[in-house]
mmCIF entry with sequence, helices, sheets and N, C-alpha, C, O atoms, coordinates in Angstrom:
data_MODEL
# 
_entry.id   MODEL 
# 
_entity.id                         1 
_entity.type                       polymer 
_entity.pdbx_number_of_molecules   1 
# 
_entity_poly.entity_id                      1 
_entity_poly.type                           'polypeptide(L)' 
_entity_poly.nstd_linkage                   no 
_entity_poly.nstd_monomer                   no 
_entity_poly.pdbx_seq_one_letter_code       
;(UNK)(UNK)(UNK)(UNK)(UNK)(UNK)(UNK)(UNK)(UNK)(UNK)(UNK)(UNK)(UNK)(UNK)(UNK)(UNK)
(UNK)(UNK)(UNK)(UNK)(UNK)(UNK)(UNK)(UNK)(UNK)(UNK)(UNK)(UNK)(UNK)(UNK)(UNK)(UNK)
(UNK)(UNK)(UNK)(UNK)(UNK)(UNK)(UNK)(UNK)(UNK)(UNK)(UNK)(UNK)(UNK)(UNK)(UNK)(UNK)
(UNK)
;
_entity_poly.pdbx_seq_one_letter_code_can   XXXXXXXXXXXXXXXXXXXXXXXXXXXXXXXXXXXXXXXXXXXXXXXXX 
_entity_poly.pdbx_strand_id                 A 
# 
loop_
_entity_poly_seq.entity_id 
_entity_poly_seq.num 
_entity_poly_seq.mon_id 
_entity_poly_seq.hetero 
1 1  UNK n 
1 2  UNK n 
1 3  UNK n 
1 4  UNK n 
1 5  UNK n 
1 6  UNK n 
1 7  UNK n 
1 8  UNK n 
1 9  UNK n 
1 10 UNK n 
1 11 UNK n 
1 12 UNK n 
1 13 UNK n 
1 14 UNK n 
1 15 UNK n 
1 16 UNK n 
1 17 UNK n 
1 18 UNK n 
1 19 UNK n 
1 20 UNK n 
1 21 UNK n 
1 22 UNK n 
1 23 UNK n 
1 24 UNK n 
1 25 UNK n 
1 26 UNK n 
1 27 UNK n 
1 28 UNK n 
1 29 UNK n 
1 30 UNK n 
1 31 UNK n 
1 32 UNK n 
1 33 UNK n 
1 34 UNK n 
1 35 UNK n 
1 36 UNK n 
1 37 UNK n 
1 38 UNK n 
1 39 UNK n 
1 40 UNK n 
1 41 UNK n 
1 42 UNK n 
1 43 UNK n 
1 44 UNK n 
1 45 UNK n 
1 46 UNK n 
1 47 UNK n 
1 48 UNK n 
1 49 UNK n 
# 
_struct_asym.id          A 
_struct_asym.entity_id   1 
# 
loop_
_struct_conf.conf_type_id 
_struct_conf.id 
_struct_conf.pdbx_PDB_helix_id 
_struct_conf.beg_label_comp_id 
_struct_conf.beg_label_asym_id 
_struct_conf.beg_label_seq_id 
_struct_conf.pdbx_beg_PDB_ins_code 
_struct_conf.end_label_comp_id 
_struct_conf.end_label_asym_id 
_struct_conf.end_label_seq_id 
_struct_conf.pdbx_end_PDB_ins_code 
_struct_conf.beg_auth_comp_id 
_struct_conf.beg_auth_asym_id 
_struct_conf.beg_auth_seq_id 
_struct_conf.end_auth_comp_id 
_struct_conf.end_auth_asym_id 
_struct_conf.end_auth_seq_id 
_struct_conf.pdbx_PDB_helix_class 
_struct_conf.details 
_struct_conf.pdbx_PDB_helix_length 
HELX_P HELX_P1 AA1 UNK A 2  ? UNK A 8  ? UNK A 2  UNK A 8  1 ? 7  
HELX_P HELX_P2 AA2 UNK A 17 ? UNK A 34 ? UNK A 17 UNK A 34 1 ? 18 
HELX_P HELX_P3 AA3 UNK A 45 ? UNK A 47 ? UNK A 45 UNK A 47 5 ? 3  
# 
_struct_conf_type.id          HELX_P 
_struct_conf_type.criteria    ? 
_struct_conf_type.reference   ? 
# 
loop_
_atom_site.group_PDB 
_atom_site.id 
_atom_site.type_symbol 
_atom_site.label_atom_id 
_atom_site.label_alt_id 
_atom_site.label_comp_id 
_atom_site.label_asym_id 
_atom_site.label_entity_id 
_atom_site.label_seq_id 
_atom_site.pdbx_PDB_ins_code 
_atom_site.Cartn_x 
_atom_site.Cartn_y 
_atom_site.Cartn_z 
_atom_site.occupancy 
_atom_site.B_iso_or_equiv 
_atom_site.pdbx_formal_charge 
_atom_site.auth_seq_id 
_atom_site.auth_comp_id 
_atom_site.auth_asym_id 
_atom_site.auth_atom_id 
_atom_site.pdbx_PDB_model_num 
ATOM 1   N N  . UNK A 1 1  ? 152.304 126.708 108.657 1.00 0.00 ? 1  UNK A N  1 
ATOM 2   C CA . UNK A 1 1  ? 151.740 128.032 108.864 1.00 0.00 ? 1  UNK A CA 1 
ATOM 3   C C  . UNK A 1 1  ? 150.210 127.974 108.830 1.00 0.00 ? 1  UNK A C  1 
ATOM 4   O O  . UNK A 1 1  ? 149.635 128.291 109.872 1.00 0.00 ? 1  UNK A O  1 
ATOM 5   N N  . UNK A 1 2  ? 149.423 127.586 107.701 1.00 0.00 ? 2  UNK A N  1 
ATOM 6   C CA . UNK A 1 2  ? 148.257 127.142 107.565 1.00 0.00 ? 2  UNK A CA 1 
ATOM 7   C C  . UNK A 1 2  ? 147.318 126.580 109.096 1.00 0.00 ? 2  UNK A C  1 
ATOM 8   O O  . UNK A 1 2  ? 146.307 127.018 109.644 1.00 0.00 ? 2  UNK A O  1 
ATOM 9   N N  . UNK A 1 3  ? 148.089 125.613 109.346 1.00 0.00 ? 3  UNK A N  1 
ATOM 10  C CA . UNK A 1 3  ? 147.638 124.465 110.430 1.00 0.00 ? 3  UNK A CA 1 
ATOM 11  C C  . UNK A 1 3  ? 147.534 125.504 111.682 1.00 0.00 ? 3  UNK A C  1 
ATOM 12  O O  . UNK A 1 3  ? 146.501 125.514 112.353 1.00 0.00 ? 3  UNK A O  1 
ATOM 13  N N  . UNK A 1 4  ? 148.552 126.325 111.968 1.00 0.00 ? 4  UNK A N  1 
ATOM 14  C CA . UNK A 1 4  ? 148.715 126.867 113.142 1.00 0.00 ? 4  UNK A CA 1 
ATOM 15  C C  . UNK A 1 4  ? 147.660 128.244 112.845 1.00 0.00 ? 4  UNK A C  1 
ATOM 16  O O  . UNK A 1 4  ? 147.066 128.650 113.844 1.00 0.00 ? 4  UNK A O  1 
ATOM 17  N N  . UNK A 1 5  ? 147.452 128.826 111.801 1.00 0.00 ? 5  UNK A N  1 
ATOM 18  C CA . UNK A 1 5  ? 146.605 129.369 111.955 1.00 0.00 ? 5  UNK A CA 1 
ATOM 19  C C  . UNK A 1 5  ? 145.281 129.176 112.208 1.00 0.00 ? 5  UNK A C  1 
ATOM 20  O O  . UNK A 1 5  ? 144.519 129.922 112.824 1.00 0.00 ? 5  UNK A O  1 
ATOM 21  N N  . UNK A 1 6  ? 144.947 127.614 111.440 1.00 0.00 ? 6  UNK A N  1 
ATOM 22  C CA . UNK A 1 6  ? 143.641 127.025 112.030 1.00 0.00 ? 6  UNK A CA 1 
ATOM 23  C C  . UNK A 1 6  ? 143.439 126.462 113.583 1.00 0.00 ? 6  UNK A C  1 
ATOM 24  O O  . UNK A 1 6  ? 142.377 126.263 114.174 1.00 0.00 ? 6  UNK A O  1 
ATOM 25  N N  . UNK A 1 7  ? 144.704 126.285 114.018 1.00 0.00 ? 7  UNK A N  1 
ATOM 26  C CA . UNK A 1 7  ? 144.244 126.042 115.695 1.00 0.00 ? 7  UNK A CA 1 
ATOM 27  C C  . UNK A 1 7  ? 144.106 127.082 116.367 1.00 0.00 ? 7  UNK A C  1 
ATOM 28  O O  . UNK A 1 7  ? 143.810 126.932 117.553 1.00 0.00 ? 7  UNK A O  1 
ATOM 29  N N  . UNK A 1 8  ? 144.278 128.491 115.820 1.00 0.00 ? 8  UNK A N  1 
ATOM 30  C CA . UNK A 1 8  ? 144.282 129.896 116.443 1.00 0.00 ? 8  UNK A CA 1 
ATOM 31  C C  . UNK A 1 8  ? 142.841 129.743 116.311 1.00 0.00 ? 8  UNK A C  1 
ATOM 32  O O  . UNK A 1 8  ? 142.158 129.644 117.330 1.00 0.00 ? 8  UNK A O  1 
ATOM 33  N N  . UNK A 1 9  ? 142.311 129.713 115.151 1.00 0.00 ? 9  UNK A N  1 
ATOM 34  C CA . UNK A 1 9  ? 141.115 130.199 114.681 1.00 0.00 ? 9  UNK A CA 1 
ATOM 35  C C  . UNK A 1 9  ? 139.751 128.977 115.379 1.00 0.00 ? 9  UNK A C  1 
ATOM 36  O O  . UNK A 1 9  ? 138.531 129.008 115.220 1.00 0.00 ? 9  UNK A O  1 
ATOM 37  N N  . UNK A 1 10 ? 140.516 128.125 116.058 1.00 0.00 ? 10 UNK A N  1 
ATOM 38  C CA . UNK A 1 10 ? 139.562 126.941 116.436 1.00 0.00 ? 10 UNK A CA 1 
ATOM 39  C C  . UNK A 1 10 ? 139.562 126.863 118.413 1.00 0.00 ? 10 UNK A C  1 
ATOM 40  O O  . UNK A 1 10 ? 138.686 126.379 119.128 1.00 0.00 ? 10 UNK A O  1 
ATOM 41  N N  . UNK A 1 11 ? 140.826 127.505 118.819 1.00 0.00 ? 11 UNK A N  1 
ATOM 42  C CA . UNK A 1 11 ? 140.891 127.285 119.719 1.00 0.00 ? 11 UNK A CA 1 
ATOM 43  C C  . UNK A 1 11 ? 139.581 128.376 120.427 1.00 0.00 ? 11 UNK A C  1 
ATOM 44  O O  . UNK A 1 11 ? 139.420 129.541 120.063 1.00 0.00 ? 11 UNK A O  1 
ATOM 45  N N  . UNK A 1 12 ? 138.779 127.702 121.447 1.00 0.00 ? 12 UNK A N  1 
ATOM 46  C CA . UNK A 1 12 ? 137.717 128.305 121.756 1.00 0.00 ? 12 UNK A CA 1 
ATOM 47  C C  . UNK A 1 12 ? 137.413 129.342 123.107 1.00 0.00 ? 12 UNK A C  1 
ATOM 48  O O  . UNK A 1 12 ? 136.428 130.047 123.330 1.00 0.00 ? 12 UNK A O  1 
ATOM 49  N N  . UNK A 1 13 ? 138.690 129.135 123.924 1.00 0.00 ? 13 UNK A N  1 
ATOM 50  C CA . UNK A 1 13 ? 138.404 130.339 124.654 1.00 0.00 ? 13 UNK A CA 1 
ATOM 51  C C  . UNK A 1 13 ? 139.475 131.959 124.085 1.00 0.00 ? 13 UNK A C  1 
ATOM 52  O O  . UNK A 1 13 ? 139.734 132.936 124.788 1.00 0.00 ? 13 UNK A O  1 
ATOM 53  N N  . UNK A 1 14 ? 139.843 131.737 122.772 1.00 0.00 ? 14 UNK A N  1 
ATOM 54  C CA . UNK A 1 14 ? 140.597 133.014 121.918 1.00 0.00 ? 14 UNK A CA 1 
ATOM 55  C C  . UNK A 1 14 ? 138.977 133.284 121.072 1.00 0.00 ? 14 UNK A C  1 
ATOM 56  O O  . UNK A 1 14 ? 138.789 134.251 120.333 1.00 0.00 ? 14 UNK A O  1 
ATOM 57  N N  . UNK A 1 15 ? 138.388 132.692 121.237 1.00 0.00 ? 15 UNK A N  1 
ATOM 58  C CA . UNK A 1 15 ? 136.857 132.917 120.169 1.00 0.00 ? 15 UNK A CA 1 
ATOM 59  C C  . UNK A 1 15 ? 136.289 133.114 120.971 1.00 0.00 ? 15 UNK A C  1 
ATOM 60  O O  . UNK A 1 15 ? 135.232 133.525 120.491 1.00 0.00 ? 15 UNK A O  1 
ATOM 61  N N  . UNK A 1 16 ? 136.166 133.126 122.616 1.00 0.00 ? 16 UNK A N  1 
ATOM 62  C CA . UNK A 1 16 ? 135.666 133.667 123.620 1.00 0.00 ? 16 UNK A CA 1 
ATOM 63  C C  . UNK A 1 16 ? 135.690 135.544 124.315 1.00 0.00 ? 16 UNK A C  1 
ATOM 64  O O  . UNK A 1 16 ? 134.894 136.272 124.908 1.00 0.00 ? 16 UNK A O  1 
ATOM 65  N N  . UNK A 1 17 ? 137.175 135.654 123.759 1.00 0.00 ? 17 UNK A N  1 
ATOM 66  C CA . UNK A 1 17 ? 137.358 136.348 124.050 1.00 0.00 ? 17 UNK A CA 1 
ATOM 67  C C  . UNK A 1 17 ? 137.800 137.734 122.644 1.00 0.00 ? 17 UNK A C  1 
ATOM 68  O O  . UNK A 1 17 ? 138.174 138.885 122.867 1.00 0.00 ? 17 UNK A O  1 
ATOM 69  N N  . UNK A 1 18 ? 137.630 137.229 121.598 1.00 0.00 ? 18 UNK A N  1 
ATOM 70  C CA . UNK A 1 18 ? 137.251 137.971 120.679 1.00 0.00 ? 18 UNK A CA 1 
ATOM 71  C C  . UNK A 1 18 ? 135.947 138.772 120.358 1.00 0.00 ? 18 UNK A C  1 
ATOM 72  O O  . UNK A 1 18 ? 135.640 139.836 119.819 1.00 0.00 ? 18 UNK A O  1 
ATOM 73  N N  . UNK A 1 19 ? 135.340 137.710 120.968 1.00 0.00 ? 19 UNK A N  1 
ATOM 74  C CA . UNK A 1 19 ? 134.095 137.974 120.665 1.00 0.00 ? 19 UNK A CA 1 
ATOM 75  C C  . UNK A 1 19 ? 133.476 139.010 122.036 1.00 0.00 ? 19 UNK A C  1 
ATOM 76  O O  . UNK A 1 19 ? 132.591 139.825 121.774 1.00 0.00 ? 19 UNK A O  1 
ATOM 77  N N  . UNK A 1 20 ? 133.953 138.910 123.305 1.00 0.00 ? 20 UNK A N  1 
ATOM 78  C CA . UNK A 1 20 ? 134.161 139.628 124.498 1.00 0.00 ? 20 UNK A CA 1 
ATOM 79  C C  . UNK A 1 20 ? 134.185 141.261 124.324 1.00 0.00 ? 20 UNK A C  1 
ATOM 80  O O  . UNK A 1 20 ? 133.459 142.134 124.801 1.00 0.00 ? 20 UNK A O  1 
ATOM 81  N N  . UNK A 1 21 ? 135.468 141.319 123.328 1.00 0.00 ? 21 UNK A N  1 
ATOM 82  C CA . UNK A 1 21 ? 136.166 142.100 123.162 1.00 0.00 ? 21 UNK A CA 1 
ATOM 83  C C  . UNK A 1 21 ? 135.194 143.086 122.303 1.00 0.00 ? 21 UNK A C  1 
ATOM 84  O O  . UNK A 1 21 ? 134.893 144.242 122.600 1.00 0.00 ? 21 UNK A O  1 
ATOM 85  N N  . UNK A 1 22 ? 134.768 142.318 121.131 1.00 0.00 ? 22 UNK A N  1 
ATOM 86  C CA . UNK A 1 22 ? 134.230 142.840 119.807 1.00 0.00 ? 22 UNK A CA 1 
ATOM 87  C C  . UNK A 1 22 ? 132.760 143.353 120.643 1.00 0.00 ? 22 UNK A C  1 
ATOM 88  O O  . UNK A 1 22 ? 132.619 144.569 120.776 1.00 0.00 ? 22 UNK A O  1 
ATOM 89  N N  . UNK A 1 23 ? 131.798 142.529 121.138 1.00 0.00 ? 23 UNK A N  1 
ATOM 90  C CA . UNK A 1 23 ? 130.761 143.314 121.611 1.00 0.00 ? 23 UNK A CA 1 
ATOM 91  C C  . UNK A 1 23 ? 130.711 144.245 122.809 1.00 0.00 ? 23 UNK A C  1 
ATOM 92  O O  . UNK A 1 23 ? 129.735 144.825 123.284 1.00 0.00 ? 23 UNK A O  1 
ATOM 93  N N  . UNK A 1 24 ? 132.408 144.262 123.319 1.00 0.00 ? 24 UNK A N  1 
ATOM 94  C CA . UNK A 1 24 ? 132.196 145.409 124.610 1.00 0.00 ? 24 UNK A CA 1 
ATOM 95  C C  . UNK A 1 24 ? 132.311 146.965 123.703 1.00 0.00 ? 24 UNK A C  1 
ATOM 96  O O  . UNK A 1 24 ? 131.702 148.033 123.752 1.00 0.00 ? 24 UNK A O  1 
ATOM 97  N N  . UNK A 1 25 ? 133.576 146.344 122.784 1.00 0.00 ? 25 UNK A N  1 
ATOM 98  C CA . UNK A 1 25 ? 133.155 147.973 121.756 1.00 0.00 ? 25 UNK A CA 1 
ATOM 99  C C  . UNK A 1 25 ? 132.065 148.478 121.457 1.00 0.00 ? 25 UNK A C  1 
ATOM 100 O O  . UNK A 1 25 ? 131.763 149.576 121.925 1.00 0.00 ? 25 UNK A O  1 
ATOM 101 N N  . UNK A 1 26 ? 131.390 147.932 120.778 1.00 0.00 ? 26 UNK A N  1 
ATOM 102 C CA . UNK A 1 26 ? 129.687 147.959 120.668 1.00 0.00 ? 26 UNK A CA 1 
ATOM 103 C C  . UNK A 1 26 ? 128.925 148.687 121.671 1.00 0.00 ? 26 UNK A C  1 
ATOM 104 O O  . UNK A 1 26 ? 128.166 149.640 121.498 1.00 0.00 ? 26 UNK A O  1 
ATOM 105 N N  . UNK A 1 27 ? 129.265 148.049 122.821 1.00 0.00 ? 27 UNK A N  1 
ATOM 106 C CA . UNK A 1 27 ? 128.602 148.838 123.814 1.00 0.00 ? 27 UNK A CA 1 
ATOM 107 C C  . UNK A 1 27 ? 128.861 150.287 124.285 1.00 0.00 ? 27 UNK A C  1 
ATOM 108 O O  . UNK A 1 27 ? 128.048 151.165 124.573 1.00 0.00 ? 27 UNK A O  1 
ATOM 109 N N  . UNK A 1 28 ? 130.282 150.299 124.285 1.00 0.00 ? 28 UNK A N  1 
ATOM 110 C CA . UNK A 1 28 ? 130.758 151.280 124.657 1.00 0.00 ? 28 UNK A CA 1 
ATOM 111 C C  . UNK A 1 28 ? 130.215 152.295 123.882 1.00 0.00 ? 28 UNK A C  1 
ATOM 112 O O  . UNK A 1 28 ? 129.755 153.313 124.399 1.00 0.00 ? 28 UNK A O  1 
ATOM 113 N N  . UNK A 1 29 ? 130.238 152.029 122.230 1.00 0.00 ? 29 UNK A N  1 
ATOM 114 C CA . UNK A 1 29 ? 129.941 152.984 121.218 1.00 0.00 ? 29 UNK A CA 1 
ATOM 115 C C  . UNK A 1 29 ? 128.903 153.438 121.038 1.00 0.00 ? 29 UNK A C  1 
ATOM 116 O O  . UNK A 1 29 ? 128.781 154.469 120.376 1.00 0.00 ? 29 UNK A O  1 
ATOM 117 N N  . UNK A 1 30 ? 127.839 152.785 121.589 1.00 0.00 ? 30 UNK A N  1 
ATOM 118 C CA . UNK A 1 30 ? 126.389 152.901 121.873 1.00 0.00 ? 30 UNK A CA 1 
ATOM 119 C C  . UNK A 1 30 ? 126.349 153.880 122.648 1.00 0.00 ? 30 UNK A C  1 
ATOM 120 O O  . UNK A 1 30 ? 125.666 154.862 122.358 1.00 0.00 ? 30 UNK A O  1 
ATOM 121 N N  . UNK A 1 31 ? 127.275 153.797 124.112 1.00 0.00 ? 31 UNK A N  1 
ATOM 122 C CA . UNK A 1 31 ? 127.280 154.366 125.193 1.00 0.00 ? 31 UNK A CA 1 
ATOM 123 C C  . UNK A 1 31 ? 127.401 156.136 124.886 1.00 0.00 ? 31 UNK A C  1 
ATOM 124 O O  . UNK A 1 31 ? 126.755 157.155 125.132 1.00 0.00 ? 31 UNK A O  1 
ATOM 125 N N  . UNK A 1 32 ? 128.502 155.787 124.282 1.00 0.00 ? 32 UNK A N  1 
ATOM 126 C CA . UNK A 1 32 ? 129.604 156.947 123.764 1.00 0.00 ? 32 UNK A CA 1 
ATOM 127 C C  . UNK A 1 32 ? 128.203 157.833 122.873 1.00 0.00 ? 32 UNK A C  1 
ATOM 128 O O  . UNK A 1 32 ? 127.921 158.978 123.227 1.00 0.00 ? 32 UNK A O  1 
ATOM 129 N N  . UNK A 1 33 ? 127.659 157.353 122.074 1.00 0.00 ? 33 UNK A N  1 
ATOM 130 C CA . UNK A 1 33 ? 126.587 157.951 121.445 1.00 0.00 ? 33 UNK A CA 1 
ATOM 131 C C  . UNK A 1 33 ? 125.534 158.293 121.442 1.00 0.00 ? 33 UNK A C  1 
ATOM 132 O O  . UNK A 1 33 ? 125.133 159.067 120.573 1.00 0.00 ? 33 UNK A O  1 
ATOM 133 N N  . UNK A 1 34 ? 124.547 157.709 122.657 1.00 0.00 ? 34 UNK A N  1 
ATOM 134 C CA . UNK A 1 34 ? 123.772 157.917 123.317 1.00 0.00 ? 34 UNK A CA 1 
ATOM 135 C C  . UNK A 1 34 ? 124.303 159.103 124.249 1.00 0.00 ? 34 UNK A C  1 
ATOM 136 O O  . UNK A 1 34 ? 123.418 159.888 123.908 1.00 0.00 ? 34 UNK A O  1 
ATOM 137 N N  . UNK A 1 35 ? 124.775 159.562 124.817 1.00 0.00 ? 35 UNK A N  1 
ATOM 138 C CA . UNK A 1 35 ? 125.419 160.991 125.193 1.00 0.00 ? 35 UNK A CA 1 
ATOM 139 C C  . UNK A 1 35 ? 125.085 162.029 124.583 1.00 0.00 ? 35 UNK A C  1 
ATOM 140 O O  . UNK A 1 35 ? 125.130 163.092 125.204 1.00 0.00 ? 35 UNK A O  1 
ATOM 141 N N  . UNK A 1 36 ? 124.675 162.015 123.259 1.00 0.00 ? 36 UNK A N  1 
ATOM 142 C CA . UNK A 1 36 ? 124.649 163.228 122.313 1.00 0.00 ? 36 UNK A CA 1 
ATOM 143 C C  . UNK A 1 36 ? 123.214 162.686 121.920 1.00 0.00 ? 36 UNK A C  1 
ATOM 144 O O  . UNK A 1 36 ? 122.704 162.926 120.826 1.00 0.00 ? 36 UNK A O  1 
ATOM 145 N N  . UNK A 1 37 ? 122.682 162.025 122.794 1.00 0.00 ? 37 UNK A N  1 
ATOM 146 C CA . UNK A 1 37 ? 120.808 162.346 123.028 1.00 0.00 ? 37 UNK A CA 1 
ATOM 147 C C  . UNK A 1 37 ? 120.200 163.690 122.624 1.00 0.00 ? 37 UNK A C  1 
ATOM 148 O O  . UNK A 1 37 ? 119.759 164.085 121.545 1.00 0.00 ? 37 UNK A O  1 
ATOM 149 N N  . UNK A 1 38 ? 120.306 164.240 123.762 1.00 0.00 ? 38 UNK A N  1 
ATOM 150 C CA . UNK A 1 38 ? 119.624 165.794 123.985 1.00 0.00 ? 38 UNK A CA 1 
ATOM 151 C C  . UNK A 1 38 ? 120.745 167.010 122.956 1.00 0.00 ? 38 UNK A C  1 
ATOM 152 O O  . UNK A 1 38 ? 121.556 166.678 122.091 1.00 0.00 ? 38 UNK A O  1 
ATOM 153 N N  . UNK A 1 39 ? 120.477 168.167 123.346 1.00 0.00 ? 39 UNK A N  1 
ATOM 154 C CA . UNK A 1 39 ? 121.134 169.198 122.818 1.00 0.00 ? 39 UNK A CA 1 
ATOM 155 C C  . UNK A 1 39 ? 121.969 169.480 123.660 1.00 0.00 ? 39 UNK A C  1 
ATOM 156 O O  . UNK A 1 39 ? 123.083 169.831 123.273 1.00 0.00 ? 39 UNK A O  1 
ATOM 157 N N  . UNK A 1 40 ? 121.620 169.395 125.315 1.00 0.00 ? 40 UNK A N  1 
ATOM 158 C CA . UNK A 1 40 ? 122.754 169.726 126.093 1.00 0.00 ? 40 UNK A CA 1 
ATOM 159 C C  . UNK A 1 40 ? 123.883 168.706 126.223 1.00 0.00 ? 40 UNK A C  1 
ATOM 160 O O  . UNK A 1 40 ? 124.890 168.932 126.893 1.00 0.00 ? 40 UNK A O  1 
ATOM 161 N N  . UNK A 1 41 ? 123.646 167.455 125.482 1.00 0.00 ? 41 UNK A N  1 
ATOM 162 C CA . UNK A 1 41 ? 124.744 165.983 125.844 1.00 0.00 ? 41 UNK A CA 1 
ATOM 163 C C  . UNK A 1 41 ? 125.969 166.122 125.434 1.00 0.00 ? 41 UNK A C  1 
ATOM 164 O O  . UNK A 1 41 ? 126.779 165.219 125.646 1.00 0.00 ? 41 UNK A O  1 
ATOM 165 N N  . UNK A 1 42 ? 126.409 167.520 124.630 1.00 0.00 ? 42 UNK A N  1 
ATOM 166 C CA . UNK A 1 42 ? 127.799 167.307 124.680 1.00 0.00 ? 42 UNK A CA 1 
ATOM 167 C C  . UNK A 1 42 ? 127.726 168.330 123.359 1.00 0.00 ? 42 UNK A C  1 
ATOM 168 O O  . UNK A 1 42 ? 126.717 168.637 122.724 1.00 0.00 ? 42 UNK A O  1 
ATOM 169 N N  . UNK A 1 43 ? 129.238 168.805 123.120 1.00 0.00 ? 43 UNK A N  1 
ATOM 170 C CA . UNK A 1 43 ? 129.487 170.032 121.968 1.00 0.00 ? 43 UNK A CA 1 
ATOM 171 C C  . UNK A 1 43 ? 129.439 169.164 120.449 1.00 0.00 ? 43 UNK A C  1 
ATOM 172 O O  . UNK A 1 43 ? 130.213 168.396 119.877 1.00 0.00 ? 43 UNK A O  1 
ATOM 173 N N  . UNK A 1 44 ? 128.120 169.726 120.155 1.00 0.00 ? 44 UNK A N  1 
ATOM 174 C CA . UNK A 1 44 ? 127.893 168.755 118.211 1.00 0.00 ? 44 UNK A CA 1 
ATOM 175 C C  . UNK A 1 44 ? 127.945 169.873 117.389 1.00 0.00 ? 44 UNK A C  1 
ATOM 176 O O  . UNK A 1 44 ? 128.013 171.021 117.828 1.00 0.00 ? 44 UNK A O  1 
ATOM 177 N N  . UNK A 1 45 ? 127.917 169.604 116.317 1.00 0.00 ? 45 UNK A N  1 
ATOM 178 C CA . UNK A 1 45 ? 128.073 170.610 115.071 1.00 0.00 ? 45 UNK A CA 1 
ATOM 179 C C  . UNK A 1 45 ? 127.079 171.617 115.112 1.00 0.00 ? 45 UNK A C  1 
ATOM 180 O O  . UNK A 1 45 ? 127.222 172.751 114.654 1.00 0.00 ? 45 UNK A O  1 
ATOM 181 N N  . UNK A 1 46 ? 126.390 171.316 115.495 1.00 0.00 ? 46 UNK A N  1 
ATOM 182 C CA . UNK A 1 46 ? 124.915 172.250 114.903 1.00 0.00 ? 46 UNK A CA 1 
ATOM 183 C C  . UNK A 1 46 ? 124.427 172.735 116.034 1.00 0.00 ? 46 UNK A C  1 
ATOM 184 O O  . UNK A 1 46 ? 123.203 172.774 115.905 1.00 0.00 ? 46 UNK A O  1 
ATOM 185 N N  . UNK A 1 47 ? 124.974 173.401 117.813 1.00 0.00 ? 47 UNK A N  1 
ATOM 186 C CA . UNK A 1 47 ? 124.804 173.745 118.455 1.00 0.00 ? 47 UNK A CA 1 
ATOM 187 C C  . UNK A 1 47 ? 124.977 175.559 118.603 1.00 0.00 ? 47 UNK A C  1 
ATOM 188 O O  . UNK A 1 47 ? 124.443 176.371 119.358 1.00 0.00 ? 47 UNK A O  1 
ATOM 189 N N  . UNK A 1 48 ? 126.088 175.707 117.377 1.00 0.00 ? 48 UNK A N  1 
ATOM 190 C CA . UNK A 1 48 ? 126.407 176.955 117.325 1.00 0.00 ? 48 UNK A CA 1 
ATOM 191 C C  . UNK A 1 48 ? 125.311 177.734 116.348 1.00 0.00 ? 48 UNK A C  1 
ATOM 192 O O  . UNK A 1 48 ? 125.185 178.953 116.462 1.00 0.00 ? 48 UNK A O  1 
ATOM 193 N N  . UNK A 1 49 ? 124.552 177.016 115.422 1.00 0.00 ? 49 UNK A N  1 
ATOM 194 C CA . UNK A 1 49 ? 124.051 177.403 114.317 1.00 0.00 ? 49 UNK A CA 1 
ATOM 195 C C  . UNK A 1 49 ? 122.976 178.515 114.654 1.00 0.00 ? 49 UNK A C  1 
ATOM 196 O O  . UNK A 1 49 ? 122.342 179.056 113.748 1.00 0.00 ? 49 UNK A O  1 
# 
């Protein structure tokens, strides 16, 4: 069990694509949040106030 988890953890295009994975979220979330720039970028808490 051990062993096979270390060839998961070694094999290098699954560490390619973790890592793919992990900084497209990032981006996206950036993306996603940068939207709520301005006051008009989308419905936030403190628009009604």
């Amino acid at each position: 069990m051990k062993t096979t988890f270390q060839k998961i953890l070694n094999n290098e295009s699954l560490k390619f694509i973790g890592k793919t994975l992990f900084y497209s979220f990032i981006v996206i979330a950036l993306i996603y949040l940068y939207h709520y720039k301005n006051i008009n970028g989308g419905t936030f808490i403190y628009n009604e106030f």
